[in-house]
C-alpha positions in Angstrom: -5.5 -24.4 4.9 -5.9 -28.4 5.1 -3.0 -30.7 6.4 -1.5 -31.3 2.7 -1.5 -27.4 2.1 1.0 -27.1 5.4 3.2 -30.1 4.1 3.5 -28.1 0.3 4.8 -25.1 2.5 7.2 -26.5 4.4 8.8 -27.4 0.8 8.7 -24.0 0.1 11.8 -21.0 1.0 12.1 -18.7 3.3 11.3 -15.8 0.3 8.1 -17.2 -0.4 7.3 -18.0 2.8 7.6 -14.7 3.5 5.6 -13.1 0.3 2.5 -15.7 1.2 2.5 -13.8 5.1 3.0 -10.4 3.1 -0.2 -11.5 0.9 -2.2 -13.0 3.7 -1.7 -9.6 6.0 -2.8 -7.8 2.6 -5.7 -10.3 2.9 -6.8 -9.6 6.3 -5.9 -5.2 5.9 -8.6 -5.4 2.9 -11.2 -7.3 5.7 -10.7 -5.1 8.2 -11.1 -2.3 6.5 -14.6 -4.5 4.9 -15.9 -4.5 8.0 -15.3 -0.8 8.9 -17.1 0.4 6.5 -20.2 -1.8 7.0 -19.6 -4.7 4.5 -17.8 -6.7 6.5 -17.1 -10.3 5.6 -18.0 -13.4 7.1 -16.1 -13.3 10.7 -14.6 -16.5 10.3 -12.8 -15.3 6.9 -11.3 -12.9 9.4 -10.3 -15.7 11.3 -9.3 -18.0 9.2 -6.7 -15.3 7.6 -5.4 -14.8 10.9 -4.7 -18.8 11.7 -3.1 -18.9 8.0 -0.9 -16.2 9.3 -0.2 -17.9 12.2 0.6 -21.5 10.6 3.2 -20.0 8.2 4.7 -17.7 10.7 5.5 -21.4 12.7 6.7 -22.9 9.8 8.9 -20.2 9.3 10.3 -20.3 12.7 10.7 -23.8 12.5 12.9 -23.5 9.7 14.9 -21.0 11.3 15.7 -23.1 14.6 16.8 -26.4 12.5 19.0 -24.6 10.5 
């Protein structure tokens, strides 16, 4: 995600906050399970999911606290 990616989502609800986390946990399930049985992806697409998750789950906290 770049900077002007994180200032779209802090425009966005709690509902679709929530469904992009849902989607990006789907994302990193579907890489796990990659990697498990020998196909893995690249190891920073792992990581990168996980920081995605991360950045919205903070956004989402952040909206909670102000309001």
């Amino acid at each position: 995600m770049k900077a002007k990616d994180i200032q779209e989502l802090r425009g966005k609800t709690d509902a679709e906050l929530k469904a992009l986390v849902l989607e990006k946990r789907r994302e990193q399930f579907n890489a796990r399970m990659q990697r498990g049985s020998g196909q893995g992806p690249k190891p920073s697409a792992i990581r990168e999911t996980r920081r995605d998750i991360a950045r919205l789950k903070t956004i989402l906290t952040e909206k909670n606290r102000s309001a």
